[in-house]
C-alpha positions, 0 to 999 in steps of 0.5 A: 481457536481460529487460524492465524492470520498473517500480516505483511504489510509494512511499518506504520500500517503493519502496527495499525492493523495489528492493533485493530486485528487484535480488537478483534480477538484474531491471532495476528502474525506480524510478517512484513515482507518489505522495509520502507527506506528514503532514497536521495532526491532533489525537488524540482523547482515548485513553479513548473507545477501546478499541484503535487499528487501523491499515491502513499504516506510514504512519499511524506514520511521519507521524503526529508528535508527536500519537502520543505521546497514544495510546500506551496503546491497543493496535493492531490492525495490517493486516500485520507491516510496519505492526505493526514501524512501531507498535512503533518508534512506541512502541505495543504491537501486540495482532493482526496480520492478513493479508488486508486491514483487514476481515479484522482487524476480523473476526478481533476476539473481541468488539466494540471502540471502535475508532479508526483512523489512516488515510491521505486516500484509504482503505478503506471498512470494515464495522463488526461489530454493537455496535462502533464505528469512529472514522476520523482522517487523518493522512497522505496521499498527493501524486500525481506525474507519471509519470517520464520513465524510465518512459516510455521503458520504457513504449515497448517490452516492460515490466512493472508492479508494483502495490502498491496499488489508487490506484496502480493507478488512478493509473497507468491514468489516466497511461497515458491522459493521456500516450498509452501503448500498453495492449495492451504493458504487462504488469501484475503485481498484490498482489492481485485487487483491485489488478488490477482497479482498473488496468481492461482492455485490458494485454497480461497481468494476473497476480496474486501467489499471496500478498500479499507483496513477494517473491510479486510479484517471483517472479512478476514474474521470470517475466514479464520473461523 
């Protein structure tokens, strides 16, 4: 039987990647380590901007009724998730980026006004010289114990999938907290700074060739055997 493989990333994409998890005959835990939440927010008034850029589906999912004021700025999204969230939200997407925020903002053909719909805990991004970056929070993230299940998961042979860098750091600190074994915890990361965000000491590290869902559970299949 191959290990278990614990999931902590949160609703939707907890849900989505169980499911292509399970296509693969893999023993997938669900564990979230946080609970997506709207919080109070206000638009600013659409014409001191030039486009919307946006890190997470999450900014269009909680965002609420304060949207609808914003709609006629084009958004700038981090990845094709976060730009189908937009266009259901009812916003027009103008770029789709890979890689990271900084990528899409290099990626601009000139300067832009730029406001961004950001989660409590974000990126710190560079501004381009003569643009300008105005950052509005508008979800966050709750953090939640890690699950019984887990646990019990955690005691033999398992493997982690980290979606996000806070989730990373997150589980770390759980790990600590509740006294789990680093050194039989292997861990499968979206990308390097994901890795390095969960610190040293797990019995393997790898990280994903691309940053995509289907990527980390190819590789994460492998390690589970």
């Amino acid at each position: 039987m191959s290990k278990p493989l614990i999931v902590l990333r949160p609703e939707p994409g907890l849900s989505e990647t169980l499911t292509l998890a399970c296509t693969k005959g893999l023993n997938a835990i669900a564990a979230p380590l946080f609970k997506i939440e709207p919080v109070a927010w206000h638009a600013p008034d659409p014409r001191g901007f030039d486009g919307i850029l946006a890190g997470s589906a999450n900014a269009f999912r909680h965002g609420g009724a304060e949207l609808t004021a914003l709609t006629a700025l084009p958004v700038h999204a981090v990845g094709e998730r976060t730009a189908r969230a937009a266009v259901e939200a009812g916003f027009a997407v103008s770029s789709v980026g890979a890689g990271g925020l900084q990528q899409v903002l290099k990626a601009l053909s000139a300067p832009a006004r730029l406001l961004r719909l950001a989660g409590e805990r974000h990126v710190t991004l560079q501004v381009p010289d003569a643009g300008t970056l105005t950052e509005v929070i508008v979800y966050r993230a709750r953090a939640l114990p890690l699950s019984e299940i887990a646990m019990e998961a955690l005691q033999g042979d398992a493997v982690v999938l980290l979606h996000s860098g806070e989730a990373a750091a997150r589980f770390a600190d759980e790990c600590d907290r509740l006294g789990v074994d680093r050194s039989r915890v292997s861990l499968a990361a979206l990308a390097p700074r994901i890795a390095k965000a969960a610190g040293e000491g797990w019995r393997a590290v790898a990280v994903a060739l691309q940053a995509t869902d289907a990527a980390l559970l190819a590789m994460a299949d492998d390690m589970c055997q």
